[in-house]
BAZA-406347 format. One line per field, with one value per residue (C-alpha): residue in three letters; x, z negated, y negated. Coordinates in steps of 0.001 Angstrom, whole numbers, plus 500000, padded with zeros to 6 digits. Example, Ala and Ser with C-alpha at 12.3 -4.5 7.8 and 13.67 -1.06 7.14 Angstrom:
<atoms>
r = (ALA_SER)
x = (512300_513670)
z = (492200_492860)
y = (504500_501060)
</atoms>
This chain:
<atoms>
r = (UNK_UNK_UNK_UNK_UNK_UNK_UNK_UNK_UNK_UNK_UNK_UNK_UNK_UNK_UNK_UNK_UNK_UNK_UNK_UNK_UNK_UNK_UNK_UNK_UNK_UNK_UNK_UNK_UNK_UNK_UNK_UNK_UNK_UNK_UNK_UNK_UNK_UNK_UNK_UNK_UNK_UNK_UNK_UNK_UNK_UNK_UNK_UNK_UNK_UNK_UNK_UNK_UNK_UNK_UNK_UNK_UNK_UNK_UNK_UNK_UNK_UNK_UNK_UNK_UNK_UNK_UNK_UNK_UNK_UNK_UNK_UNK_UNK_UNK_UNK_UNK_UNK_UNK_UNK_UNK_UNK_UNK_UNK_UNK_UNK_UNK_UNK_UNK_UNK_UNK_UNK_UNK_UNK_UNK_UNK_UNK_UNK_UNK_UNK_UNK_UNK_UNK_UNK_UNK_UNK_UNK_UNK_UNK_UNK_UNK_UNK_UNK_UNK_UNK_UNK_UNK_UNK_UNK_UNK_UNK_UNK_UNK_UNK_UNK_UNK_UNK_UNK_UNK_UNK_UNK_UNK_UNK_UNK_UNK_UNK_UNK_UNK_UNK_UNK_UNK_UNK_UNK_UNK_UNK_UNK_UNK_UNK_UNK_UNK_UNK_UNK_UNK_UNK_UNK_UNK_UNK_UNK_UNK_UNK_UNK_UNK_UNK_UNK_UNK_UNK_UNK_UNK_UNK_UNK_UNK_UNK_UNK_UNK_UNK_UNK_UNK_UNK_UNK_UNK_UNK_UNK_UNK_UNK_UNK_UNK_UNK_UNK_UNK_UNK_UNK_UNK_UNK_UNK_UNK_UNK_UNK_UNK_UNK_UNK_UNK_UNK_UNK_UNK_UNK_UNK_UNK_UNK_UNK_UNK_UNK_UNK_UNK_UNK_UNK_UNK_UNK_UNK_UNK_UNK_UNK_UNK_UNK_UNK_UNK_UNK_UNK_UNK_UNK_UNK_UNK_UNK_UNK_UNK_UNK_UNK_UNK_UNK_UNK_UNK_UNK_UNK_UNK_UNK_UNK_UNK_UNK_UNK_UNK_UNK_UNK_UNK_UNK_UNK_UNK_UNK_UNK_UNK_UNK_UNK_UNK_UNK_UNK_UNK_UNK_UNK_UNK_UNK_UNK_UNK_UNK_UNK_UNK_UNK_UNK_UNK_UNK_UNK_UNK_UNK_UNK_UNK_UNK_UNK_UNK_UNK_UNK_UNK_UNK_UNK_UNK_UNK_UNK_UNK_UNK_UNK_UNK_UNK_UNK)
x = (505155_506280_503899_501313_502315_502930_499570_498557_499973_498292_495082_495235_496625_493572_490884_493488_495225_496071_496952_500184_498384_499572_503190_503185_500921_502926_506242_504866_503525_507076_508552_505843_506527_510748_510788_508653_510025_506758_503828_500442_498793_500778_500516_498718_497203_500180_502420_501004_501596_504620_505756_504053_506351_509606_508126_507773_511373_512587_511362_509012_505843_502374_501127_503623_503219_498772_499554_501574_498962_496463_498226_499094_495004_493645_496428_494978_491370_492751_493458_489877_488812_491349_492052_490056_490789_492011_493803_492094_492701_495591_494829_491998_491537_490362_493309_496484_495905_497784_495801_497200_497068_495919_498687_498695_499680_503433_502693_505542_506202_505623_508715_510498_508295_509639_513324_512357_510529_513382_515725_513506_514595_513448_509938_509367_510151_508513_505379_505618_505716_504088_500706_501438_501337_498793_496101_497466_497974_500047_503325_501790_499156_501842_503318_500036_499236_499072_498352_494724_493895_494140_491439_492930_490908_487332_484194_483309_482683_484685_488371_490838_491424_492759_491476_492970_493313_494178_494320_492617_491733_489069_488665_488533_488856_491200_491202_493781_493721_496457_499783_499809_498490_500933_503620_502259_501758_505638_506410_504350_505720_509299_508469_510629_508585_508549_505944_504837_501418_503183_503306_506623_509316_512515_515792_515181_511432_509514_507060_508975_508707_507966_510982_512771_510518_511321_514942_514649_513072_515540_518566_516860_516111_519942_520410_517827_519263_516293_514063_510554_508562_506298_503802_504213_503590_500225_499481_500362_497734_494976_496870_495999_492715_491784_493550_490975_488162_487339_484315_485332_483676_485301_488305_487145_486726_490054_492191_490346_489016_486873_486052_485481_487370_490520_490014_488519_492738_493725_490768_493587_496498_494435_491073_490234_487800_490075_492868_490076_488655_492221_492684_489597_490461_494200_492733_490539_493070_495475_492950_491664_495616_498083_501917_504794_507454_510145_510308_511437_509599_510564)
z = (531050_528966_530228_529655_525597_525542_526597_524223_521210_522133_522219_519309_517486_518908_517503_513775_513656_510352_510229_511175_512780_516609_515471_513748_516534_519830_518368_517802_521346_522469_520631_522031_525739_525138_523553_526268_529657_531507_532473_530519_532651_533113_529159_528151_524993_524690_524906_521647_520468_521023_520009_516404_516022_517027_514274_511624_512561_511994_508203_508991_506656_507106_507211_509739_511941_512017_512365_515819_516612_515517_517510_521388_520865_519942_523288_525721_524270_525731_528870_529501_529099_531219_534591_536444_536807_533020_532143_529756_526076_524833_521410_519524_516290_515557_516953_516398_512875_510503_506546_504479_500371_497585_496357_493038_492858_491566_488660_486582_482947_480285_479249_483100_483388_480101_481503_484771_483554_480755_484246_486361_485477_488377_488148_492058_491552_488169_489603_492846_490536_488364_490472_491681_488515_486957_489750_491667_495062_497559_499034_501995_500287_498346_501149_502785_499904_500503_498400_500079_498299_495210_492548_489592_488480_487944_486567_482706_482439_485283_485331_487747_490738_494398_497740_499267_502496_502524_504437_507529_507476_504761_502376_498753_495380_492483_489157_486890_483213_481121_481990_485639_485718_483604_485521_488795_487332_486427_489504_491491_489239_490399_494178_496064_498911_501653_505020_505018_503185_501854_497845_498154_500221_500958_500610_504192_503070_504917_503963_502816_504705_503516_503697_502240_498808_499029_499244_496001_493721_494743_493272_490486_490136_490700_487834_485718_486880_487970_490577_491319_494648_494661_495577_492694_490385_492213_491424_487436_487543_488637_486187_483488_484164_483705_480538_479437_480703_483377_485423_488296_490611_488954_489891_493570_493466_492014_493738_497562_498039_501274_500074_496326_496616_497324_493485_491930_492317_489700_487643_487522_485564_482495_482860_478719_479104_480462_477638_475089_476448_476877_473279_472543_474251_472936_469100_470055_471901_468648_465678_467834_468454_466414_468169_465916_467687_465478_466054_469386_472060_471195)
y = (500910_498047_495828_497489_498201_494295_493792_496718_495238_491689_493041_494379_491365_489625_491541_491875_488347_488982_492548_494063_497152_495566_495670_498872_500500_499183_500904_503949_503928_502834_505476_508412_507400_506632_510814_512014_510168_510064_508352_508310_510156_513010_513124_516727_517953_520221_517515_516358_519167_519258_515659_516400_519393_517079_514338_517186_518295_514972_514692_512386_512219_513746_509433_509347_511627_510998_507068_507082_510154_507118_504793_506813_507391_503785_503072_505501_503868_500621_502031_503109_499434_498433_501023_501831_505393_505829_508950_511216_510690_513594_512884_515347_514588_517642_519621_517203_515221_516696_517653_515495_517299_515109_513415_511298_507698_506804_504879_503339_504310_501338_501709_501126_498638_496473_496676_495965_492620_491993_491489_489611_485948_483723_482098_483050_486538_486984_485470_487856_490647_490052_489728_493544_494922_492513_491874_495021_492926_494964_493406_491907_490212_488472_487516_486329_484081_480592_477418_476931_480817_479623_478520_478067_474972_476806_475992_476558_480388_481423_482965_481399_483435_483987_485058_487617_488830_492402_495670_495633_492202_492627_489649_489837_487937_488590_487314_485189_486639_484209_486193_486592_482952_481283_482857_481660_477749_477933_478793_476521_473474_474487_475390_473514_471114_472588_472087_475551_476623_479969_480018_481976_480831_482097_479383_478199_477180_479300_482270_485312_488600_491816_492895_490418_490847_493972_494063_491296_493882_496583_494199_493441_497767_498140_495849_497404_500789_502173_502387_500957_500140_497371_499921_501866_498575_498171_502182_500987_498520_500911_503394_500377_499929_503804_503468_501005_502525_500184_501405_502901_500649_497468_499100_499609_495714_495086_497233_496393_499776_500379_504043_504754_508077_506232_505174_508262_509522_507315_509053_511925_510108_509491_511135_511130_513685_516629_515731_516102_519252_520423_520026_521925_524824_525360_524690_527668_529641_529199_529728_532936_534179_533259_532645_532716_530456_531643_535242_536594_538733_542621)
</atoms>
């Protein structure tokens, strides 16, 4: 059985070489087959069902629970290519993936945002960070960047930018406006040499992992006392643009968005033309019936 998830997750690390979908994928298979102590083929429909009501027992999240259902499916797809007599795909998409309800990005509030900054003191770190809440890059496109990405030398007319590779292996460019730039030149004048291509490296010279950036903005939180996700400083930047009534499209550009209602959500945190109608309705509400705060209800 391990075998055959080894040679799961190395397909699919050859069709994503860049994507972490063949790591994330192969333990969630691991997982499925160590909680249910068979083999795949004597996997059932019910047994699905089953495992998704042990994964909601356990707390785990809605994303959760549909990306190992994701994964034991793209892994029973495999076998099909590869036996074969395959065993029948348990997975039903239309029976076993959980709804998931809208949910609203976690921006940051300005004002978290200043005392986080007003703590961050290293040029590395500043410049990580910075780029999340600036160009709105996630955490493992920070960690993917690497010196041959950059362009920060352009031609007359053009803004200095970087090329991304983001989620799902889909390319993209993202622009340099003066503060996120400046605050990667510092850095890059103090990067220590080292022979790896990586634009942040850990003390040992090599690339940093997710994790590890991570686990460097939650000391500097603790010092800030309060708490921010690098996620959530990507969500501000998309919460920015609304703010400044970027089309929505440029936004879809900027933030790597396959499907342009992954950005219509941040439409929600700032959408101008519900506050004003909002407004216009209470000023009508109150000039057609009068509250008087200051006496009580008899």
């Amino acid at each position: 059985m391990l075998s055959e998830i080894q040679e799961f997750q190395q397909w699919l690390r050859r069709k994503s070489p860049n994507a972490s979908t063949h790591r994330h994928y192969a333990n969630d298979v691991k997982l499925f087959f160590e909680w249910f102590g068979g083999l795949p083929h004597n996997v059932t429909v019910l047994d699905i069902d089953h495992f998704i009501e042990y994964s909601q027992s356990q707390g785990h999240a809605i994303a959760t629970v549909n990306r190992r259902l994701a994964a034991i499916r793209t892994f029973y797809n495999f076998l099909s290519f590869n036996l074969d007599e395959p065993p029948e795909n348990p997975v039903h998409p239309w029976r076993h993936y959980v709804n998931r309800s809208l949910r609203l990005p976690r921006d940051v509030q300005d004002e978290q945002i200043s005392i986080l900054f007003a703590v961050i003191r290293k040029p590395r770190d500043y410049a990580m960070f910075l780029l999340m809440l600036r160009c709105g890059l996630r955490v493992n496109e920070v960690r993917c960047l690497s010196l041959e990405d950059l362009y920060l030398h352009p031609s007359p007319g053009n803004l200095p930018r970087m090329r991304l590779n983001g989620k799902g292996s889909k390319e993209r460019i993202v622009y340099l406006a003066v503060q996120p730039l400046d605050a990667l030149t510092t850095w890059l004048e103090q990067r220590p040499a080292t022979k790896s291509t990586a634009i942040f490296t850990n003390r040992f010279g090599n690339r940093m992992t997710v994790t590890g950036i991570q686990d460097c903005l939650a000391k500097y939180c603790k010092k800030a006392g309060l708490w921010v996700t690098c996620h959530q400083l990507r969500h501000t930047f998309g919460r920015h643009l609304t703010e400044t009534r970027t089309p929505i499209t440029s936004i879809q550009a900027l933030l790597g968005h396959t499907w342009l209602s992954s950005t219509e959500i941040y439409l929600h945190l700032n959408d101008a033309q519900v506050q004003a109608d909002y407004l216009a309705a209470v000023q009508k509400i109150i000039h057609r019936l009068s509250v008087n705060s200051k006496e009580g209800v008899r």
